[in-house]
C-alpha positions in Angstrom: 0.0 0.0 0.0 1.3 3.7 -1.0 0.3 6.3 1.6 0.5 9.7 -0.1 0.6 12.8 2.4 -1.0 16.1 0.9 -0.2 19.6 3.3 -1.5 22.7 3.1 -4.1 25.1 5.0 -6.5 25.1 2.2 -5.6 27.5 -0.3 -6.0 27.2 -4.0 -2.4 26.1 -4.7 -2.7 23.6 -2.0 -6.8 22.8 -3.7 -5.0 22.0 -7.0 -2.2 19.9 -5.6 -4.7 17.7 -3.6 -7.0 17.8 -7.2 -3.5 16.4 -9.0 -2.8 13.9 -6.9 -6.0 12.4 -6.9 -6.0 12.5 -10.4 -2.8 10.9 -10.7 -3.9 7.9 -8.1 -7.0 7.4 -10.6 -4.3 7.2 -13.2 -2.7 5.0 -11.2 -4.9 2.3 -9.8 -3.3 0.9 -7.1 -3.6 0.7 -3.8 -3.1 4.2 -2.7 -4.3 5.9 0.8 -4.5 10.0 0.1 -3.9 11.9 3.7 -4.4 15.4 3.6 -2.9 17.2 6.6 -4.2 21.4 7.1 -3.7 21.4 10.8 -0.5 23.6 11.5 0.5 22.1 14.4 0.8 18.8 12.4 2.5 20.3 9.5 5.2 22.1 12.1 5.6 18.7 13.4 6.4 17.1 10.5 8.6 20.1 9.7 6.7 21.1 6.5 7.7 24.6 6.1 6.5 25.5 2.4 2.7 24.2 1.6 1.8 23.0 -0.8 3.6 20.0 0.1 3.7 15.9 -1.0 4.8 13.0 1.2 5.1 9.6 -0.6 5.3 6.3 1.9 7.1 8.9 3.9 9.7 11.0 1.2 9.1 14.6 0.3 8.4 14.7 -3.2 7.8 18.6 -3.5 7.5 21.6 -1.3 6.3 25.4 -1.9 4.6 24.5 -5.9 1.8 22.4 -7.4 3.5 18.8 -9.2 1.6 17.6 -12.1 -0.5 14.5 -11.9 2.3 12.8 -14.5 5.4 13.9 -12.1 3.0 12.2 -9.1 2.0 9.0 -11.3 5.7 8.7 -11.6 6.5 8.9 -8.0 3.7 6.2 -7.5 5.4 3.8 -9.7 8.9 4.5 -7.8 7.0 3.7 -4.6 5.4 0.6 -6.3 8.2 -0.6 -7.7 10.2 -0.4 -4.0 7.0 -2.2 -2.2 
């Protein structure tokens, strides 16, 4: 299973990343959990300092822009592949 991580407060950057990944898991077809995080307090504790951000099975993927749903469908393969 592939546990993808989605922070940000809510705003529209953060909206269209959340929107991208969920495309790119449809894409994708596997078994893939989406988590998205808005509290701060979480997102301090996990040390996410630029939102929008994307954990994969734990890995920062990107900080601070919006990835495409190809550059995530990619990063689910890589964490497919390692499972």
């Amino acid at each position: 299973m592939i546990t993808i991580e989605v922070f940000g407060p809510g705003c529209s950057r953060c909206r269209a990343t959340l929107a991208a990944v969920e495309e790119a898991v449809r894409a994708f077809g596997g078994d893939v959990t989406v988590v998205h995080v808005s509290d701060p307090t979480i997102m301090a504790r996990e040390r996410v300092m630029f939102t929008p951000a994307v954990r994969v099975n734990g890995e920062m993927k990107s900080t601070g822009r919006v990835p495409a749903p190809s550059e995530v469908t990619s990063w689910l393969a890589t964490a497919a592949a390692a499972a």
